[in-house]
LUMRO-194949 format. One record per residue: residue in one letter; y, x, z of N, C-alpha, C in turn. Coordinates in pm, whole numbers, padded with zeros to 5 digits, always signed. Each point is the difference from the previous one (the first is absolute). Layout:
residues N
AYXZYXZYXZ...
//
This chain:
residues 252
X+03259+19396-04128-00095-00094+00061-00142+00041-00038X-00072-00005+00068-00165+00046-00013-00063-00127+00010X-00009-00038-00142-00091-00085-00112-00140-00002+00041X-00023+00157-00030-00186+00018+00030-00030-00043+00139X+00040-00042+00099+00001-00053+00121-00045-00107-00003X+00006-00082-00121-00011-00164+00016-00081-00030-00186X+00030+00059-00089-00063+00051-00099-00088+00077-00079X-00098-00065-00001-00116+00114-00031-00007-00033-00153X-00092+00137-00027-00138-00033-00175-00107-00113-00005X+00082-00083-00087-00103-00094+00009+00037-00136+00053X+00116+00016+00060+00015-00176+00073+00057-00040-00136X-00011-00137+00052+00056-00103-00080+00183-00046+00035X+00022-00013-00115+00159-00037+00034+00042-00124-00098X+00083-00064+00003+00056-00087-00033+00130-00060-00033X+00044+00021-00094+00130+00060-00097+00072-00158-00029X+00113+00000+00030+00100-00104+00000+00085+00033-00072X+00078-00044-00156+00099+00022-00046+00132-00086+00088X+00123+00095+00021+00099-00071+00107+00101-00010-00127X+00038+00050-00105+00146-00062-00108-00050-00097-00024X+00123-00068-00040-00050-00110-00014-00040-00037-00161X+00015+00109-00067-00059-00007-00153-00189+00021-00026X-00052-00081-00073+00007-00117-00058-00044-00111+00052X-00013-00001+00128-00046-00122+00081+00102-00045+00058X+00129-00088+00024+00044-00029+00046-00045-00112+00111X+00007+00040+00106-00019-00068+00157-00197-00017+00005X-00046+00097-00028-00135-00011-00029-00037+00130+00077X-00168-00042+00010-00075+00136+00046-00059+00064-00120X-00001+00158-00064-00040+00038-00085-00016+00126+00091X-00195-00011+00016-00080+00148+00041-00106+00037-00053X-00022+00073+00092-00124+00064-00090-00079+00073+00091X-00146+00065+00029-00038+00099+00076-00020+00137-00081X+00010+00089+00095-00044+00134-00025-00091+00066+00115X-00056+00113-00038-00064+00112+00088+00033+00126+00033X+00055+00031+00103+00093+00147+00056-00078+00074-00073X+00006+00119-00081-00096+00117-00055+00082+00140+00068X+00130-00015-00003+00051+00157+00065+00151-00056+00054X-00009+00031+00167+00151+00041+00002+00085+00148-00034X+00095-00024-00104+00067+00144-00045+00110-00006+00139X+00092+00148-00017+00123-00018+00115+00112-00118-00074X-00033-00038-00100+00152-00057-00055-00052-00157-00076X-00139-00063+00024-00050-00100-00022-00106-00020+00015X-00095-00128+00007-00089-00070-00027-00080+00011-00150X-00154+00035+00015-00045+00002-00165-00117-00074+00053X+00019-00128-00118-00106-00110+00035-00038-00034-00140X-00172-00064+00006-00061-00040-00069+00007-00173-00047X+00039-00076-00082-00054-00079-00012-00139-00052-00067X-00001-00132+00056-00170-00040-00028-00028-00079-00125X+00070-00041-00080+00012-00067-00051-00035+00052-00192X-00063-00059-00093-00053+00066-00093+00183+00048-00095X-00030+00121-00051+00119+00031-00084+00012-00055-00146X+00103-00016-00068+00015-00019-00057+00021+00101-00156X-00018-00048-00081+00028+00122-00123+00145+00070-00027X+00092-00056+00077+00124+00015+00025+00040+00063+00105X-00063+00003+00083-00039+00042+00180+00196-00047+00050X+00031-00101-00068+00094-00050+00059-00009+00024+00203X+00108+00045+00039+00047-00014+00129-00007-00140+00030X+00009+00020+00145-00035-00149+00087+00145-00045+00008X+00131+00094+00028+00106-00003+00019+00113+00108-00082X+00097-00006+00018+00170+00038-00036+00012+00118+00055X-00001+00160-00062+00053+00104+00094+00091-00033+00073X+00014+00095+00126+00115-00096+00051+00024-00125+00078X-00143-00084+00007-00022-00142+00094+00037+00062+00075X+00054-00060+00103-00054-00027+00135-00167-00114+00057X-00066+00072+00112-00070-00062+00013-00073-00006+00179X-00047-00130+00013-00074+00031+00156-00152+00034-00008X-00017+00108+00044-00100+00004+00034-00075-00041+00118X-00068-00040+00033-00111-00084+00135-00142+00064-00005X-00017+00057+00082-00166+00035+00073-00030-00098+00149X-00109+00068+00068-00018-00060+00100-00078+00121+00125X+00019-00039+00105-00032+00132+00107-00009-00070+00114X-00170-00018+00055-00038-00003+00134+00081-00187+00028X-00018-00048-00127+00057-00141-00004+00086-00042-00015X+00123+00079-00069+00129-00020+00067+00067+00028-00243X+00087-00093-00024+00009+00049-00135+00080+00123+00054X+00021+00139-00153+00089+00099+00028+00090-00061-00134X+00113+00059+00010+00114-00045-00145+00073+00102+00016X-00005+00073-00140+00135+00058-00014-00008-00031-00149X+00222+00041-00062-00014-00033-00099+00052+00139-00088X-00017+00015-00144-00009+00070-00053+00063-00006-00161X+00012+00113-00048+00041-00001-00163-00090+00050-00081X+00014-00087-00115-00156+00013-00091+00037+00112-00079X-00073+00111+00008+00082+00100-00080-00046+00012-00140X-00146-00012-00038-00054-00019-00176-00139+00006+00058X-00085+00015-00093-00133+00035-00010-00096+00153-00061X-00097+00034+00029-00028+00126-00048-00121-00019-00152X-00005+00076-00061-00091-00062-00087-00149-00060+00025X-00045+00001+00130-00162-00026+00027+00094-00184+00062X+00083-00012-00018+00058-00172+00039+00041+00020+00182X-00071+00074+00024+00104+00010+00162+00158+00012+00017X+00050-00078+00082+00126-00012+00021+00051+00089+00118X+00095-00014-00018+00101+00113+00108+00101-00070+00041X+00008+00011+00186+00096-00098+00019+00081+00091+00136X+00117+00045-00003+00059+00022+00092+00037-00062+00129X-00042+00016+00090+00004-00066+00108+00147+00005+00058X+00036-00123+00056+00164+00026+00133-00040-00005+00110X+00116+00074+00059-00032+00017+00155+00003-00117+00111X-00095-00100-00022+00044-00171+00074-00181-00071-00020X-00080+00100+00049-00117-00022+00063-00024-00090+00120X-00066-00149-00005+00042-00085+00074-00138-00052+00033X-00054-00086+00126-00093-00058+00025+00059-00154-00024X-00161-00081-00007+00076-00124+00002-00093-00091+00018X-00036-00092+00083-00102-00109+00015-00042-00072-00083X-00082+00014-00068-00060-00079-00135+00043-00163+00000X+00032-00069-00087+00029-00108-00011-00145-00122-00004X+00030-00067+00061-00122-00139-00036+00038-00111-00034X-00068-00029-00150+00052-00066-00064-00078-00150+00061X-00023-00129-00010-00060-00094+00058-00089-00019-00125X-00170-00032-00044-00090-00008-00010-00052-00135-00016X-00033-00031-00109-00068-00173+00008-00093-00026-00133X-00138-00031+00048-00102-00033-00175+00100-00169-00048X+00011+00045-00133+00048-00114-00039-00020-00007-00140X-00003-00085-00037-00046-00011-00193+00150-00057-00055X+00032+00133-00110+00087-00027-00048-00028+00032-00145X+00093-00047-00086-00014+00038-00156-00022+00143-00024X-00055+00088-00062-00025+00089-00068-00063+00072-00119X+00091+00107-00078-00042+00043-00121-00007+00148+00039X-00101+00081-00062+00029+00131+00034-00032+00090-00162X+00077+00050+00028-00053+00164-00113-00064+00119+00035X-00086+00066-00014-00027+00091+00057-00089+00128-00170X+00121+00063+00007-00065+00108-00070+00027+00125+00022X-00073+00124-00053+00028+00159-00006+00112+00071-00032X+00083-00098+00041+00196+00081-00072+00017+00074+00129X+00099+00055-00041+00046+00111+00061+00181-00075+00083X+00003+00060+00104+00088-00025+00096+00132-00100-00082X+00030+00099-00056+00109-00007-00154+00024-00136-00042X-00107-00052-00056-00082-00098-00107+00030-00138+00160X-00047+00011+00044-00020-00161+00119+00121+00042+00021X+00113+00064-00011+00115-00029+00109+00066-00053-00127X-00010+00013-00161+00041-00066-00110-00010-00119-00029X-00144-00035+00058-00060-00111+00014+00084-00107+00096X-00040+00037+00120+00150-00021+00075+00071-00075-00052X+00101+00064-00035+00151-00058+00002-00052-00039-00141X-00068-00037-00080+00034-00060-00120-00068-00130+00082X-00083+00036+00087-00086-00190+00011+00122-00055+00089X+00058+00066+00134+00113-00028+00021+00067-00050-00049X+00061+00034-00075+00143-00032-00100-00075-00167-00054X-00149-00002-00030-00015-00138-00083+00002-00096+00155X-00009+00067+00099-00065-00136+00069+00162-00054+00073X+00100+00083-00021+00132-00014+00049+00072-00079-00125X-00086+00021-00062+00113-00126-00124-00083-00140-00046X-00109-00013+00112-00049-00126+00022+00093-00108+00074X+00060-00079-00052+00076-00118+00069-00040-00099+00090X-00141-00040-00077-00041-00135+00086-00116+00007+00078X-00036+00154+00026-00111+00002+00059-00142+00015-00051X+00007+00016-00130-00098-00021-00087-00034+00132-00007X-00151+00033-00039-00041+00115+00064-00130+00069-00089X-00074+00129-00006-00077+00011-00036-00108-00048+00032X-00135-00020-00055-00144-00046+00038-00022+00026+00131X+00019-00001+00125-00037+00050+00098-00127-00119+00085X-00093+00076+00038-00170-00036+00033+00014-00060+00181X-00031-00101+00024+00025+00008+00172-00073+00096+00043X-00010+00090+00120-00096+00102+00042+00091+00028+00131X-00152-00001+00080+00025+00029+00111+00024+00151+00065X+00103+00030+00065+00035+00141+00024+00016+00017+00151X+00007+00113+00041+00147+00038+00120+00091+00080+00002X+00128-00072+00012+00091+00037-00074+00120+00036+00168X+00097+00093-00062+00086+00016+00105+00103+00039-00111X+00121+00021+00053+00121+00038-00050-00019+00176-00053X-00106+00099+00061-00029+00060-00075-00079+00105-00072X-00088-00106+00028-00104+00029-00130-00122-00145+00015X-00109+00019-00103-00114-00128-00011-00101+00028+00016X-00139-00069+00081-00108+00096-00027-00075-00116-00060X-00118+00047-00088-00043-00105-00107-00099+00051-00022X-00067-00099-00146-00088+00100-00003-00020-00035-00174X-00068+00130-00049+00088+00053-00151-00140+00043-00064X+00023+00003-00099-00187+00040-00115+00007+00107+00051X-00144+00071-00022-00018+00121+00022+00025+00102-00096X-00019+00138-00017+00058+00094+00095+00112-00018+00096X+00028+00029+00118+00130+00002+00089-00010+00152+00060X+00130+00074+00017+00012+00121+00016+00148-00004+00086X+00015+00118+00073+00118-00025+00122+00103+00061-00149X+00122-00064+00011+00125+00058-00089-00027-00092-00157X-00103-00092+00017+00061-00059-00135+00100-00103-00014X+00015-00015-00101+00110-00039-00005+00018-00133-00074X+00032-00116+00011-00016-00192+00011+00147-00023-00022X+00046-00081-00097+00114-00097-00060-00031-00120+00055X+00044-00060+00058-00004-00149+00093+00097-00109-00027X-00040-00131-00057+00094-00087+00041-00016-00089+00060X+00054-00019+00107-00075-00099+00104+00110-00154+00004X-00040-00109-00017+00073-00121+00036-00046-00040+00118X+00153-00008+00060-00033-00048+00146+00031-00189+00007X+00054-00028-00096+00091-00096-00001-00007-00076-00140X-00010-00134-00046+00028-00042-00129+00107-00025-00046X+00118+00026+00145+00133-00040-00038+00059+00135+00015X-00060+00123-00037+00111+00109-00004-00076+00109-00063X+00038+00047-00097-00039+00127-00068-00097+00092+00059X-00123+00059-00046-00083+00050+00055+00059+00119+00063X-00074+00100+00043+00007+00124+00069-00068+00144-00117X+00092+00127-00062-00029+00036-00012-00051+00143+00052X-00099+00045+00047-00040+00121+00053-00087+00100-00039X+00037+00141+00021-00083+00088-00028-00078+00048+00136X-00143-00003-00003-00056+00027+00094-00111+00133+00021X-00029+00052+00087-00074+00181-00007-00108-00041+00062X-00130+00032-00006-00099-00039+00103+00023+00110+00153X+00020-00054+00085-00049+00105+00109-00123+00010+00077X-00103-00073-00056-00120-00036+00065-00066-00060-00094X-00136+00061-00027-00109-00088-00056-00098-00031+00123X-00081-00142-00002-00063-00032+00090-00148+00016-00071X-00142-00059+00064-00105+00017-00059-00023-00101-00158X-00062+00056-00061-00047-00144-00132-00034-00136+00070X+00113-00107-00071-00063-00111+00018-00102-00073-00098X-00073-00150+00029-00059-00022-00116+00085-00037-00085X-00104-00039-00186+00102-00022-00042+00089+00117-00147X-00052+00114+00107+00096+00102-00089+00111+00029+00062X+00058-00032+00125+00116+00005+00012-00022+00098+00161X+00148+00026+00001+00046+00130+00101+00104-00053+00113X-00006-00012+00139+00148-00043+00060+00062+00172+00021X+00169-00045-00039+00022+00108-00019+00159-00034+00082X+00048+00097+00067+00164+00002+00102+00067+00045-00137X+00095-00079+00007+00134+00085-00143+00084-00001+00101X+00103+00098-00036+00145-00019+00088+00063+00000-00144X+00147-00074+00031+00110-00043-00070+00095+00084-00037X+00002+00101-00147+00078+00134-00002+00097-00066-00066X+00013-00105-00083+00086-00077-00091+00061-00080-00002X+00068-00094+00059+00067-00082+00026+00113-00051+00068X+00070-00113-00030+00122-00006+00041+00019-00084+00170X+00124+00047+00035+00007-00039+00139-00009-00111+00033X+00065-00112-00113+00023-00100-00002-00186-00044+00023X-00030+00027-00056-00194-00055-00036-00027+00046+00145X+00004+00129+00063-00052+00007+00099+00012-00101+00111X+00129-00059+00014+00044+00002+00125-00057-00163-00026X+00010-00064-00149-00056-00127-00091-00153-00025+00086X-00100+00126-00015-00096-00019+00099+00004-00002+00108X+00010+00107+00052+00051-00038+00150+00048-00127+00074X+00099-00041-00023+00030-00147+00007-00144-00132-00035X-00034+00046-00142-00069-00099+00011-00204+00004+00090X+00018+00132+00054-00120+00003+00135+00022-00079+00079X+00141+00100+00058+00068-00064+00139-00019-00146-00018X+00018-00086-00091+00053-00127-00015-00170-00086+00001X-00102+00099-00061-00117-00043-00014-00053-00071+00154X+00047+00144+00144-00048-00013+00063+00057-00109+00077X+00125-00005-00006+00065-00113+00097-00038-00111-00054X-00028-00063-00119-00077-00080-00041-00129-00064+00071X-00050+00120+00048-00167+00018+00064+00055-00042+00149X+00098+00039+00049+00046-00008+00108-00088+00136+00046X+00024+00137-00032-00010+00070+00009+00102+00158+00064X-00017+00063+00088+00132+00085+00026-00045+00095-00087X+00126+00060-00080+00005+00142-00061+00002+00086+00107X-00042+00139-00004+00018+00071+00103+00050+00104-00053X-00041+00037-00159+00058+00142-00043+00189-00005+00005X+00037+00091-00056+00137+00044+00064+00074-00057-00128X+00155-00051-00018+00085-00022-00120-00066+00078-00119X+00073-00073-00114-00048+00095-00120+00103+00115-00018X+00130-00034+00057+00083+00092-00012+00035+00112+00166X+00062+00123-00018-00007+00071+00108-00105+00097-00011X+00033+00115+00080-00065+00094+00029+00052+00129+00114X-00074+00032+00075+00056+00099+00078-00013+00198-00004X+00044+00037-00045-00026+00133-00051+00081+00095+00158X-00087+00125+00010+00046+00079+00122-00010+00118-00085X+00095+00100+00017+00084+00124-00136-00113+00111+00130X-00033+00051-00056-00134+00170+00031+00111+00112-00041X-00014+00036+00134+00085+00168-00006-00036+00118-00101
//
């Protein structure tokens, strides 16, 4: 299959772990930057600061999806994580199941909900630790009871938030989120990437697009539902498409 056809130096890609280890029924991604197609894999950059460990993002051996985008349309194929080289670039063998696929739309609504955020200079590694340890506390909350979370107004979709965050803001950083949607149900934990910084607001502050590399299905679909539900409330029609589904067409 001819990759370089649809793959260049320099695009952006977007890396999906598919085992189901250590996220069970969750999204766990990440981005990278194409630097070379070899004949026998993918060698990509990540953006993200390293660590003193230069711990891997993933498991020799993952499986994983990769997603770009072309003339509007997402591209997906999926792949095996083969290791890393010493400058932290990864190597990923591509399969032969190069697919187009109509980007998904998630439904969209400003709404003020509870929120706490973290935001520091760790490395990929470090927030996905973060992760599942804040995880693990907010899943053995019983009654709903919850961390400090601030009302603040956002826009939020099933996946990702755009907000707005102290300054510096930079595309690929990287935000620990817990968002309460609800006083009667355990907050939301998420890891979020910036994909967009907007201009300085006053204040000190930045609106900035995150998309959602961290989190579980259950939470997603938790939002989703509770838009949809925002709008019929409003007496409003949703127009974007289910949260679930997708249509993929396989490239010769």
């Amino acid at each position: 299959m001819q990759f370089s056809k649809y793959f260049k130096p320099n695009q952006t890609v977007y890396l999906r772990t598919l085992t189901p280890e250590p996220v069970p029924e969750g999204l766990e991604a990440f981005t990278a930057h194409l630097v070379e197609l070899r004949s026998d894999c993918f060698v990509l950059a990540l953006p993200y600061p390293r660590g003193s460990d230069a711990s891997p993002p993933c498991l020799p051996g993952q499986d994983l999806e990769l997603c770009s985008e072309t003339f509007g349309l997402g591209l997906r194929v999926t792949g095996r994580y083969l290791g890393s080289e010493d400058n932290g670039q990864i190597r990923i063998a591509p399969h032969q199941n190069l697919e187009l696929f109509q980007k998904r739309e998630y439904p969209r609504a400003d709404l003020t909900v509870g929120l706490a955020i973290l935001r520091k200079g760790w490395p990929l590694t470090v927030f996905q630790e973060k992760w599942e340890a804040f995880q693990g506390r907010l899943t053995s909350l019983a009654d709903g009871s919850a961390p400090d979370l601030r009302p603040t107004l956002v826009n939020l979709s099933a996946g990702g938030v755009r907000m707005d965050l102290p300054m510096p803001i930079a595309p690929n950083d990287l935000t620990l989120l817990c968002l309460g949607l609800s006083s009667e149900e355990p907050p939301i934990a998420a890891l979020a990437e910036v994909v967009r910084a907007m201009d300085p607001a006053p204040g000190g502050k930045q609106t900035a697009a995150l998309r959602f590399i961290r989190i579980l299905d259950a939470d997603q679909a938790r939002i989703d539902n509770f838009i949809r539900n925002h709008f019929r409330d409003q007496g409003q029609e949703v127009v974007a498409k289910p949260f679930r589904g997708q249509s993929y067409y396989h490239l010769p």
